[in-house]
C-alpha positions, 0 to 999 in steps of 0.5 A: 183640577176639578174637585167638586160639582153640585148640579140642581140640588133640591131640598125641601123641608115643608112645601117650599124648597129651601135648595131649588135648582142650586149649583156650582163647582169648586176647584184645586184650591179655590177659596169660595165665600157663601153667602145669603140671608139667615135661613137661606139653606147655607148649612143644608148645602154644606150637610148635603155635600158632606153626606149628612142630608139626602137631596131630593134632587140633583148631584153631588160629584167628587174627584176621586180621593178628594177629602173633605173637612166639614167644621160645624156650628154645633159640636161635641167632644169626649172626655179623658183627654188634655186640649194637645191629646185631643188635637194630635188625634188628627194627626194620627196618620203622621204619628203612624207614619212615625211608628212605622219608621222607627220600626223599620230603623230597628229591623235593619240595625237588627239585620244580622239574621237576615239575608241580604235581599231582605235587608235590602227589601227593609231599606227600600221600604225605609227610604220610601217612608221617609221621602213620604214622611219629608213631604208630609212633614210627619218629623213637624207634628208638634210644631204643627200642633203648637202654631195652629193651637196658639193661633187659635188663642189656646195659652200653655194652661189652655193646651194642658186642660182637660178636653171636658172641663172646655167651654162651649166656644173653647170646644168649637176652637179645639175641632177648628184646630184638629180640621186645619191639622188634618189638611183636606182637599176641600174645608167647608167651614160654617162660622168659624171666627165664631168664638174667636176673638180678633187676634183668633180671627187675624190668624186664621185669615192669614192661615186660610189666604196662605193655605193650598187647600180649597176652602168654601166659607160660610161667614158674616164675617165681611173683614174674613170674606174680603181676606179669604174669598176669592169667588163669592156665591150668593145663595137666595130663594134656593138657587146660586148666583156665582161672582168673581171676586171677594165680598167687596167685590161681590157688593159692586157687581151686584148692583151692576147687575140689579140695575141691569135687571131692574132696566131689562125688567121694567122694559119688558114690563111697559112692553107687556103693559102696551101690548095688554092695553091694545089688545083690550082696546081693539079685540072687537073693533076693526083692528081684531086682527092686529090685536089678535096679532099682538096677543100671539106675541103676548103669549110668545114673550119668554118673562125676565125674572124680577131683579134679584134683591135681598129684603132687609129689616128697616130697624131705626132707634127713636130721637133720645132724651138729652143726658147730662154731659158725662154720661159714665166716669170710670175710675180705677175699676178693677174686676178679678174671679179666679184670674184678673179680668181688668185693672184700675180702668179710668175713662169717661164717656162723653154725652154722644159718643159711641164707644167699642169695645176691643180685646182677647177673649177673657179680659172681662168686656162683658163683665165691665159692661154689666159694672157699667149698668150696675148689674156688678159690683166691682172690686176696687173703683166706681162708676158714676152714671150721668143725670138723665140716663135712660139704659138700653141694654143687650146682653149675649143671651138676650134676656130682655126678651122672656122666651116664655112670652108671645113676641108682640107682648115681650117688647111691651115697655114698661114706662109707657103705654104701648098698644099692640098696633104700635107694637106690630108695627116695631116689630115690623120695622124690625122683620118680624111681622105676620104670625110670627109676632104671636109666637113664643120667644122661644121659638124663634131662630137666633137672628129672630130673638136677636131682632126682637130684643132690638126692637124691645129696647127700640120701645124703651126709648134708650138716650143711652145703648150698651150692647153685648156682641150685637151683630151674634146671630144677625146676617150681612143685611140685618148688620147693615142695617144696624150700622145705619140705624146705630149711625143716625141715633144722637145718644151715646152708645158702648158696644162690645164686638169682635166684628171689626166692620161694625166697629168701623162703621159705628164707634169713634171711641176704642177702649182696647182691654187687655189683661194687664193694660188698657188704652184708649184711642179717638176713632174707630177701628180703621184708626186702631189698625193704622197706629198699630201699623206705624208701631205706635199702639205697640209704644203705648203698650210697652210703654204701660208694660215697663212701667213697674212704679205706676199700676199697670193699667193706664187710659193712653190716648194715642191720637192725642198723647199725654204731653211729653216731660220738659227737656233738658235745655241742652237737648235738642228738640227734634225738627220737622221733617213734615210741615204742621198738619193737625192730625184729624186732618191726616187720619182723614186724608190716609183714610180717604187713600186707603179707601181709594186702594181698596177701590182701585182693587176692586175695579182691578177685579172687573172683567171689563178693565181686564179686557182693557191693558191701557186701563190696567196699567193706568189702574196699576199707575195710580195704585202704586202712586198712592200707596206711596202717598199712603206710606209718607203720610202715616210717617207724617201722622206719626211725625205730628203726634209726637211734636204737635 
């Protein structure tokens, strides 16, 4: 059923259209990904459908009874109630349909007094509301309420707080809650892993994937695109340009559309080039007529668009300083305010190595980078720095731009002399050019300010990178082209984020920091999911948990794991089921399958195999052969941790 149509929107905010012609329709639960660069119009889309902004142009069409719920990026919330009050709110209705239940039960308990066509009138309107109330499971409010709060990382003291005593991230989470509760027709949600940590973020992939309702999602989130969209529209210079598929599939499509573009324009261009030359070469001569011939067709040609492409900043990170080999060593820091952050961590960072960050939110990551450069002190532990360290340092805020400054002087670096041309052109590289670099810092959107703080510490040639959520504020092009500059830099990085592409694209080190433990894995975040897949991460947790003797944190390396004690000589050592393989070797091969799967999929999602049965079922074949390959070998990984 068609629940939504948006014909030729248009928008203007200044003389060029931010919505110029823009359309789509949505279905009965439809999962939609919208997609585009910082300033695209994403949100101004959303605010025209939920009828918050005018269109100047076009139509916006709802089915008749269809609701919508619009989660914003900003929002605000009373005060005078707990974290449950405030999320029961939404469901009002159902407690109405409560009441009005109970109600009725005691009207015919209280019948005596009444006829029997009214009594039989009250039970009529009793069975109507209970086969209303069973369907929309009106006897499950708290249940409801419970999974979705939890879900959504909200712990039992978080659930009693006061609405107003919230942070601004736990607000968001607190209105994300009370729409997933209401249960509309159609979600539009704007950014809502925003302030969600990973598990946060799981959840609500899985509750988003599971749900009937139709959803249109705008994220950055390329792990949330890929879980829940199943139709990706692609908003650029105010019109929509529709793809099947998630946003890995919307990535092979459309390059399989750019080169078609780019081959059909180039063609029409050296025919336009040929016919141009001829007519200026023969519109005197004697071949006037052919020329005047051709100038007709000239005039007849209807132009192809240029190749619809998405400009992103180059970025890039100058060749750093050599430091010396241990770059920090950690030992048994500890960090507490009101509450335990962390506890007796211990880890070095070797010279080159790029480390990430992972955990809930409130387990202290970004405090411990700022013991990491000293801007702390922490309670129990040190850190000692390595010699020839040079920090580059990006906080949350991005403070290491002055928001009072011109943008061409806030990246100025300290250390050395750095003339205005050489900074123009940094900040170019970065995608702030024209008038823009003689704003104020202030002005400028947070992707902008997020850009110019990276091109500040670019000047400042760090050997050494700790950056605070990095990717805040940065579109799906602007953190691709932060994972390829992060690649090629040879120095040594530590990086908090919740952006689980990122990590996987960037880091070889996860720290993973919980409340009471900590543990330490070689590989990125594609390494982290698949031991927690085969149980072992979860070991290592348990194994730290259940030690009462010893302090609750310890550094674990799951990919190469402390020796095991000596068995007793009558104990039998377990025997091979695998033959010996290093476990690099494994890790690489499972991800080599597991990327294959991954394209599998996507070539199952092209309209050209569809079309061809022999290509599905050999696609399907190959599928299945590999997911059993896939299945043997992470047994045989987890056989070669435990004996190699």
């Amino acid at each position: 059923m068609l629940l939504l149509s948006v014909s030729e929107l248009t928008k203007h905010f200044g003389p060029d259209p931010v919505l110029d012609g823009a359309s789509f329709e949505m279905r009965a639960g439809q999962k939609i990904s919208l997609i585009g660069p910082n300033g695209s119009g994403k949100s101004t889309l959303l605010k025209i459908i939920t009828g918050q902004l005018e269109a100047d142009k076009g139509q916006v069409s709802l089915h008749p009874g269809t609701t919508i719920g619009y989660l914003q990026q900003h929002v605000e919330l009373g005060a005078g109630k707990t974290v449950w009050e405030e999320a029961s709110s939404a469901l009002g209705h159902l407690k109405d349909l409560s009441d009005r239940s109970l109600e009725l039960a005691n009207q015919i308990a209280d019948s005596a007094s009444l006829s029997a066509k009214e009594t039989a009138e009250l039970e009529a309107q009793y069975d109507r509301l209970q086969h209303q109330i069973h369907q929309v499971g009106a006897y499950n409010i708290d249940h409801k309420i419970d999974r979705i709060l939890r879900g959504l990382s909200f712990d039992d003291a978080a659930i009693n707080q006061p609405v107003d005593t919230l942070s601004g991230g736990q607000q968001n989470r607190l209105m994300l809650a009370k729409l997933l509760l209401q249960e509309p027709d159609i979600l539009l949600l704007d950014e809502p892993s925003n302030h969600l940590d990973i598990d946060a973020t799981e959840w609500l992939e899985s509750f988003l994937a599971a749900s009937e309702q139709a959803v249109l999602l705008v994220s950055h989130d390329r792990y949330l695109l890929d879980k829940v969209g199943q139709h990706t529209l692609e908003l650029v210079n105010g019109s929509i340009d529709a793809y099947k598929g998630n946003y890995t599939a919307y990535l092979v499509q459309k390059e399989q559309r750019l080169e078609v573009q780019r081959r059909t324009w180039e063609r029409q261009q050296e025919e336009i080039a040929r016919l141009e030359e001829f007519v200026r070469k023969h519109k005197y001569g004697q071949k006037h007529v052919q020329a005047d011939d051709r100038q007709k067709k000239l005039e007849r040609i209807e132009l192809v668009d240029r190749p619809r492409t998405i400009s992103a900043p180059v970025f890039g990170f100058s060749e750093p300083d050599r430091t010396g080999d241990i770059v920090f060593r950690v030992e048994h820091l500890s960090k507490a305010y009101d509450h335990q952050l962390f506890k007796d961590l211990t880890f070095d960072v070797i010279r080159g190595e790029s480390w990430g960050i992972l955990g809930p939110n409130g387990t202290g990551k970004s405090t411990l980078l700022k013991c990491l450069i000293g801007d702390l002190e922490a309670d129990e532990g040190t850190v000692h720095t390595g010699t020839g360290v040079r920090l580059g340092y990006l906080d949350q805020q991005l403070s290491c731009v002055d928001p009072k400054a011109d943008v061409v002087d806030a990246v100025r670096p300290d250390h050395k002399e750095f003339f205005e041309k050489q900074r123009r052109d940094l900040l170019a590289r970065f995608g702030i050019q024209d008038d823009m670099v003689f704003q104020k810092v202030s002005s400028l959107s947070g992707g902008e300010r997020s850009r110019t703080a990276l091109a500040k510490i670019a000047a400042a040639d760090a050997n050494v990178l700790l950056f605070d959520e990095p990717t805040n504020h940065l579109d799906l092009w602007a953190r691709e082209s932060l994972e390829k500059s992060l690649r090629a830099f040879e120095g040594t990085m530590v990086v908090v984020s919740h952006d689980r592409y990122f990590l996987n694209q960037v880091v070889d080190h996860l720290l993973v920091v919980q409340h009471d433990r900590f543990h330490v894995i070689q590989g990125n975040y594609t390494t982290y999911q698949t031991l927690e897949q085969a149980g072992l991460a979860q070991e290592a947790r348990d194994t730290l948990g259940n030690n009462k003797s010893a302090t609750k944190s310890d550094s674990v390396n799951l990919k190469q794991p402390k020796p095991a004690k000596p068995k007793p000589r009558n104990e039998s050592r377990r025997t091979r089921k695998f033959p010996y393989r290093k476990v690099p070797e494994l890790e690489q091969e499972i991800a080599k399958s597991e990327s294959r799967i991954e394209k599998i999929f996507e070539l199952l999602s092209l309209e050209q195999t569809l079309r061809d049965g022999e290509l599905v079922k050999k696609y399907n074949q190959e599928l299945q052969e590999v997911q059993s390959k896939l299945e043997q070998l992470y047994e045989h990984l987890e056989e070669s941790l435990e004996l190699n």
